[in-house]
N, C-alpha and C positions, 0 to 999 in steps of 0.2 A: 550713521557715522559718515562724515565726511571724507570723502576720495582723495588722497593725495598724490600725484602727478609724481610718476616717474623721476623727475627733475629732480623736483623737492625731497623725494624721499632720500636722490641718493645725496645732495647738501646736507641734509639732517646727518646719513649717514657716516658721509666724509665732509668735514668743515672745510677741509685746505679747496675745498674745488669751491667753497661761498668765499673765503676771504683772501684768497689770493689773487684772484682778478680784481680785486679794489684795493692792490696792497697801495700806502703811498710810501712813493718815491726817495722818501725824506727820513723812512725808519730803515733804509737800509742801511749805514752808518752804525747805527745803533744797536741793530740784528749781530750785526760784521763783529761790530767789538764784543758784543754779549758773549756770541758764539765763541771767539775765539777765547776770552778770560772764561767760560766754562770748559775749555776745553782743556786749558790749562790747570783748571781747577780738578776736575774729575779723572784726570791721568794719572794720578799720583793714587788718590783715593780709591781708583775702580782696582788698580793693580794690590791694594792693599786688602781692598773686601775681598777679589778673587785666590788672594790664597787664606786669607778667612776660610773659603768657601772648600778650600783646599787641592784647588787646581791650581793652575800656573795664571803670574801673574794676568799673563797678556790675553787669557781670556777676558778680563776685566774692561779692557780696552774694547775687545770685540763687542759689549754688553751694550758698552755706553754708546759704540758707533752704529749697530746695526737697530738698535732699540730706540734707542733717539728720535734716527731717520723717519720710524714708522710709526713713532707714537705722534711725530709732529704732526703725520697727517689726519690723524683719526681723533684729536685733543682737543677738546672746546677750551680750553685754559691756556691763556698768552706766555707763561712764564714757566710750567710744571717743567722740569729737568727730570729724566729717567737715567735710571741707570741701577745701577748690586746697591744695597742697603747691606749695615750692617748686622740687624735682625735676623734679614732673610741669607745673607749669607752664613751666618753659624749654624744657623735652620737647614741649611742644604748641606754645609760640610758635617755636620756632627751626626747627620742622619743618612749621608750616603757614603760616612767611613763605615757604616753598619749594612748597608743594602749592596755596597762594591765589593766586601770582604777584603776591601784592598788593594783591587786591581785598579793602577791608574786608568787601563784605557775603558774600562767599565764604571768608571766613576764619573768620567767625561759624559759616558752615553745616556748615565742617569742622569747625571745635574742636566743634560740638555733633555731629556725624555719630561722631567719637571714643569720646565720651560713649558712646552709642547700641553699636559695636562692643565699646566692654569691657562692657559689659552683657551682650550675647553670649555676650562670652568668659567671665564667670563664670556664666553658669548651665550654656554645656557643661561647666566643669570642676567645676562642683557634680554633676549629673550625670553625670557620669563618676569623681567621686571623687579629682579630682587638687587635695585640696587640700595631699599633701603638696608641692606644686612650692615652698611657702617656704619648704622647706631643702635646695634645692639650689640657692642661691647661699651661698655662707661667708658669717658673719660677714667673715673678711679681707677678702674681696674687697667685700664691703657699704662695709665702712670706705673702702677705697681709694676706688670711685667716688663714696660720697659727700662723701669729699673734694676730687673732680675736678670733680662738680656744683655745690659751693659755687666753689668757682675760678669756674668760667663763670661762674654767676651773678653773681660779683659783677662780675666784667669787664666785666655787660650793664649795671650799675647804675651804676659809680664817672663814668660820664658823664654821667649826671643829677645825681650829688655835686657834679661840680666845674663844674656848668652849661655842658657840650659838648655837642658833636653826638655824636661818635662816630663809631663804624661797625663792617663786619668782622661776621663771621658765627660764628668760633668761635674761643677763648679764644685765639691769639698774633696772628690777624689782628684782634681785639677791641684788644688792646694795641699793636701796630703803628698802630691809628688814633688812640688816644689819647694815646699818650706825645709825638706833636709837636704837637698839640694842648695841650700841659698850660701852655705862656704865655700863652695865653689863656683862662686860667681865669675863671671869675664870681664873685669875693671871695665877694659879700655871700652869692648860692645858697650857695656851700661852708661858709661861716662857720655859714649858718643849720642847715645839714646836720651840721655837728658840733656843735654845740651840741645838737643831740637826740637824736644816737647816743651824747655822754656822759649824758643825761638818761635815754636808755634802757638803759645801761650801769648807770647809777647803780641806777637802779630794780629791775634784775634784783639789785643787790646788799642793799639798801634793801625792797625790795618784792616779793619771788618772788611769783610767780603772779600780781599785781594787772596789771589792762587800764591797764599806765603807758603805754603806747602809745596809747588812746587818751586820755589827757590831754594826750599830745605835740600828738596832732592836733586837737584844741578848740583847744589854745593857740595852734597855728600859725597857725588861720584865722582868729581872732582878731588876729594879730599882720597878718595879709595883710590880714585886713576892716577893720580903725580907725587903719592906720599909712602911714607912706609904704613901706614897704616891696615893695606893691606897684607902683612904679613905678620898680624895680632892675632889671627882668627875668626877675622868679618863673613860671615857668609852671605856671598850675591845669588840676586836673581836669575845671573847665568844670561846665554844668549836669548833672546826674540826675536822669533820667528819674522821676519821679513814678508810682508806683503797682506794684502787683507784676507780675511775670516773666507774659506767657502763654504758652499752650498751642500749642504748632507744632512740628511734622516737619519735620528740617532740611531746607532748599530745594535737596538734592545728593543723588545716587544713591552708594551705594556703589562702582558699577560707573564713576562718572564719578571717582574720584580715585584714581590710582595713588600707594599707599604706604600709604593710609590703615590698612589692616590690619597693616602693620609696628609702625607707630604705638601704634596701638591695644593691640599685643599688650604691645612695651614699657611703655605706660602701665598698663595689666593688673600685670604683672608687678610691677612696683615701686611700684603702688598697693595690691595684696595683703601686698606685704613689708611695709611699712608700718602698713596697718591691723590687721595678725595680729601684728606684731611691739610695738603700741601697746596692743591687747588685753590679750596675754599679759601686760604688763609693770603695768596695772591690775588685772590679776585676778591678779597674785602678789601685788603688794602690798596687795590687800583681800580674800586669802583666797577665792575663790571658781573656778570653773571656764571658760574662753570652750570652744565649738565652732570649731575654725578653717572647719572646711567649711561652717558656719552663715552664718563672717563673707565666704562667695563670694556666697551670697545676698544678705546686707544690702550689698554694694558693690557689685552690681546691680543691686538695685534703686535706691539713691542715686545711680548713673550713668544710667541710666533715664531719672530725672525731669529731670537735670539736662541730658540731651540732646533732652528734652522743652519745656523751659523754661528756654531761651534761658541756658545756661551750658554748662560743660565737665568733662573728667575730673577728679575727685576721690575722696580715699582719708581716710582713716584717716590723723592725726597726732596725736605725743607731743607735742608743745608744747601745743595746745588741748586735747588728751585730760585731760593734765598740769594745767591752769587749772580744769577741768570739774570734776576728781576733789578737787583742793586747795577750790573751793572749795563743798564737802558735796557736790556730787552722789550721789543715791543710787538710780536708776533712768534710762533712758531717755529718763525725760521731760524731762526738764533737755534737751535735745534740741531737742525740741519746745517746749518753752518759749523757747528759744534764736531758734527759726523764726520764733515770733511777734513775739519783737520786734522783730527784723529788718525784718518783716513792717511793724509801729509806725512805724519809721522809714522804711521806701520808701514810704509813703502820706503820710505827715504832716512830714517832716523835712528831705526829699534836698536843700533849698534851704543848708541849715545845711553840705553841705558842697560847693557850688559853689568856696569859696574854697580847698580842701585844694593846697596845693603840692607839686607833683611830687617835689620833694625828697625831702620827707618820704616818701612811698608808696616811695622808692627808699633811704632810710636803713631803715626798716621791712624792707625784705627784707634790706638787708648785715646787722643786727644777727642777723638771724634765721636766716642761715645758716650766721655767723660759730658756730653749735654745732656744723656736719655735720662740722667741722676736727676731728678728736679726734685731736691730737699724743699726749696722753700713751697711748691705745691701742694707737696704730698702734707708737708705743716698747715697749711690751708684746709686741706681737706678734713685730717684730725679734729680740728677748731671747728667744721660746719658737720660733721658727721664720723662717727665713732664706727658707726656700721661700713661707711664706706671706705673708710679706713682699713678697717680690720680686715676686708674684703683685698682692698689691695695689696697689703700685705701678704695674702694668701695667693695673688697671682706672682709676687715677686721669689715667696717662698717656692713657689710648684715649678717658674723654670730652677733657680736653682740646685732644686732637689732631685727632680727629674729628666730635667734638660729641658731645650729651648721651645723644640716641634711638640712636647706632652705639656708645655708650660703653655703655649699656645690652645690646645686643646682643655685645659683648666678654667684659661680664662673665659673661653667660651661659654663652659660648664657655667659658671661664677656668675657669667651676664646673663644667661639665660635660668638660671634659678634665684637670679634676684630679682628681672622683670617676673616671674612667676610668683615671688614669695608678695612683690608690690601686690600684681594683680588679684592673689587670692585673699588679701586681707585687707579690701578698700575701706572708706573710711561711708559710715554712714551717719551723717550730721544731723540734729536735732535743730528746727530754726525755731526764730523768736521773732517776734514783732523788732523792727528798730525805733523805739518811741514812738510818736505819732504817726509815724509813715507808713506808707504801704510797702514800706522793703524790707525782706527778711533777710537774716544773715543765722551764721552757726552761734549757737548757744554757748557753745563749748569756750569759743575764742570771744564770746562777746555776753559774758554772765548778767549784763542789764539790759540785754534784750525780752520781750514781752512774750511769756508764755501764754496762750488764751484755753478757756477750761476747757473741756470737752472736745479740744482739737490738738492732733500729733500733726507737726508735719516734719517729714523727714526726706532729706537730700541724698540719694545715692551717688559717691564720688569717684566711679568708676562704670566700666561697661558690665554688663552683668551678663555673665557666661555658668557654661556648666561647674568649672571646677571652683568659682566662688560663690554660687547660685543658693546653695544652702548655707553658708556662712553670713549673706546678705539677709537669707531668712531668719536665719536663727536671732542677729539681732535685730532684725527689722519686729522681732514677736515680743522677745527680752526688753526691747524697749519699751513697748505697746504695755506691754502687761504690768509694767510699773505703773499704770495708769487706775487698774482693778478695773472697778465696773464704772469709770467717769466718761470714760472714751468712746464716744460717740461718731468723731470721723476720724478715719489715716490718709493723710495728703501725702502723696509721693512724688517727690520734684524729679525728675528726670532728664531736668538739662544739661545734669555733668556724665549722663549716662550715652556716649555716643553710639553703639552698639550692646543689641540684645539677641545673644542665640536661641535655639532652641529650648537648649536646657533651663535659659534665665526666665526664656517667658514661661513653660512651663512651672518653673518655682512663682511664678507671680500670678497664675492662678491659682496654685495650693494655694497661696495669700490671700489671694481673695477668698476662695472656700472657708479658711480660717475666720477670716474676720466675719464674711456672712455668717457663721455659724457661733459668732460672740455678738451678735448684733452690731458687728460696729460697721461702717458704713467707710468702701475704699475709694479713691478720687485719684486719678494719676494725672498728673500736669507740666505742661514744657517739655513732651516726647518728644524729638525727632521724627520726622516722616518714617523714615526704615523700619524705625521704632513701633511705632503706630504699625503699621503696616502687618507687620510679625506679631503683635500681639494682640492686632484682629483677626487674622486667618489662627492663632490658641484659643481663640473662643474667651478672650480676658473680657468683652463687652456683653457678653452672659450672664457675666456675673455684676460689674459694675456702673453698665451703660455706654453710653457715645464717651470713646477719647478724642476729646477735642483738640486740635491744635489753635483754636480759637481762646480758650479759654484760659484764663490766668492764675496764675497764685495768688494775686490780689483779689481777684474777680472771686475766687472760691471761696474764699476766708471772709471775705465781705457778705456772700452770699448764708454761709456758715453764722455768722455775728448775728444776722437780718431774722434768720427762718429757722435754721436749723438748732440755734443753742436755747433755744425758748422750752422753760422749764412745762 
């Protein structure tokens, strides 16, 4: 293995120390304005995820500012914006209004003890290398629950729309409290609440990518600070705290809260999906490369600081990523620029939004979720797949049956016993001659392809492992024996086969034992070296001879034609 130089290992480790001594001169401009219109954009929104999350708003601020700073350094991607999601924030507030019992300043120490735990958890899975875990959840199944987390959330929301109490803990006992509530609604709240989710409506039409969010909330406080409107019943955010976030170890043991690590793991999980999935989706459209196992680092160390100082779990999102990239970002530091002013404003500003009304922070999140709905997808999917349909439906059902952190854990469930249900019932293809040629293809999909007598040959279209090892046999015999007593050679193709365990090569000598003991004669062709390898330390060339990796499925069939089919 090659030695890699101190140097190099720590660039690998940290990017800002390879691209910021070649930064050029000419993207700072561009940095300046990104950073600042994401900063403007994510003010509004982090304060509205963070009472999501069910702390005070201005922790939200803390999130985006101390998470930012640190994820810029540690981020192989020019444009990812961090900051509270709104998944992961209902994920933290619906599960630590259970593990706090309701104490604020204990609710504080979980949601940042969280923090602290998926920090953890990516740098085991950095070192250990599992950063392919973000494709084994589907796409379908992504779709499904995150349309079941938009559902919840909004069910947590539409009672500060229509100025209620509320209540209920997850999405029907949510609507059970509301719905006889709903004559007692608060005109003027509601009126004020839609009038700025058309505005913010209008604006995404009018305005892509501009911070119209926060002009909504200038105006509102405005409209709350010099009108009578404040004496309808508005409820504000109240004062913020002056000055920035400090430095403190949450005041809770890990050992003192049971769940916390379930928690954790879910917010891990679907904070990676997100930030790899926001990545990728900038780095296709500007041409360039991410590290996924790079970006376990930078959303640990961004969870890090932010369990450090006084905020909670956060990831990687397309919406801000989206703002950042629209508008010129062309480095990291847009980022960091982003911190600073945030920074600007919790020292010199926080009085400017004492007056923000609730409402708003809660239209803010429904507009904002009203994307995770993707109707015309989820119709996509119906159209190409029943099963994976039906499947999504079941992670949309499980969060809101369950809630958001056991909907989360469903869907896990859901991806991992559908790679299972794939893997344990491959398909094993019968080929044919393709007319005159020497190319075989599946019989199945190609009925005028050329059976030859006294010869099977069959395709295995997956790895062959213990737990489908016997299923592979069973039709690999069931096929055979439709043949009687004609069947003279089994050719077994093994090119779609990339891995074979223990257990597969062991079932592929009972196959050989079988066939030796029907007279028919077994030939395995286009193994893999690995392949080969493992099924000559089984003792498979005992029974059947040299596996060549020289030798072809033309080469066999032709050999078969020449010598072997001669009556």
């Amino acid at each position: 293995m090659k030695n890699i130089s101190g140097k190099t290992l720590l660039n690998q480790l940290i990017p800002i120390i390879q691209w910021l001594p070649q930064y050029n001169s000419n993207w700072i401009k561009w940095d300046m304005i990104a950073g600042v219109t994401l900063a403007s954009f994510v003010l509004p929104e982090s304060m509205a995820y963070a009472t999501l999350a069910g702390l005070p708003a201005h922790y939200g601020i803390y999130c985006v500012l101390v998470a930012g700073f640190f994820f810029a350094i540690f981020t192989s991607s020019k444009h990812v914006a961090v900051g509270p999601t709104s998944s992961i924030s209902l994920m933290v507030g619906s599960t630590v209004a259970i593990l706090s019992g309701g104490d604020p300043q204990k609710w504080i120490a979980i949601a940042g003890l969280a923090g602290l735990v998926v920090a953890l958890l990516c740098v085991i899975a950095y070192i250990l290398k599992l950063s392919s875990l973000v494709n084994f959840i589907s796409d379908s199944i992504l779709l499904g629950f995150k349309a079941g987390a938009a559902l919840s959330i909004m069910a947590t929301q539409l009672p500060k729309l229509f100025g209620l109490e509320g209540g209920g803990s997850h999405f029907f006992t949510r609507l059970a409290h509301l719905i006889p509530q709903l004559p007692e609604m608060h005109w003027p709240v509601f009126l004020f609440g839609m009038a700025a989710m058309i505005i913010l409506i209008a604006g995404d039409h009018f305005f892509p990518g501009k911070p119209v969010s926060l002009a909504v909330v200038i105006v509102s406080i405005l409209l709350i600070s010099f009108t009578g409107l404040a004496s309808m019943g508005f409820q504000i955010t109240g004062e913020i705290p002056s000055g920035l976030p400090s430095f403190s170890r949450p005041s809770i043991k890990l050992s003192d809260v049971d769940g916390i690590v379930e928690l954790a793991f879910a917010c891990f999980l679907m904070g990676y999906i997100e930030t790899v999935s926001a990545a990728r989706t900038m780095a296709l459209k500007n041409n360039y490369t991410v590290d996924p196992r790079q970006e376990l680092l930078s959303l640990g160390a961004a969870n890090l600081s932010t369990g450090l100082f006084s905020g909670y779990v956060v990831a990687g999102g397309l919406s801000q990523s989206t703002v950042n990239e629209k508008s010129g970002a062309k480095t990291p530091l847009s980022l960091i620029i982003c911190s600073i002013s945030l920074a600007v404003i919790l020292l010199f500003f926080t009085n400017l939004l004492t007056n923000l009304p609730e409402v708003i922070l809660a239209v803010i999140v429904l507009h904002a979720v009203t994307g995770l709905i993707k109707i015309k997808e989820l119709k996509r999917i119906f159209q190409l797949s029943k099963m994976e349909f039906a499947i999504a439906m079941i992670a949309l059902t499980g969060v809101l049956v369950f809630g958001i952190l056991k909907g989360v854990i469903i869907s896990v469930i859901l991806s991992l016993i559908f790679i299972i249900r794939k893997a344990s019932h491959p398909n094993v293809a019968v080929l044919g001659r393709i007319g005159d040629t020497q190319s075989f293809s599946d019989i199945a999909r190609h009925p005028n392809n050329i059976l030859i007598k006294g010869l099977l040959i069959l395709r295995v279209e997956f790895a062959i492992m213990y737990f489908n090892a016997d299923l592979i046999f069973q039709k690999i015999i069931s096929t055979a024996d439709q043949y009687q007593d004609g069947l003279k050679l089994l050719v077994l193709d093994l090119a779609s086969s990339p891995y074979v365990d223990v257990g597969g090569s062991k079932m592929l000598v009972q196959l050989a034992e079988h066939c030796q003991k029907k007279g028919i004669k077994l030939k395995i062709v286009d193994a893999l070296s690995e392949v080969r390898d493992i099924l000559r330390k089984q003792g498979l060339e005992d029974y059947i001879g040299h596996i060549s990796r020289q030798e072809t499925l033309a080469e066999v069939v032709a050999e078969f034609e020449r010598d072997g089919n001669k009556e």
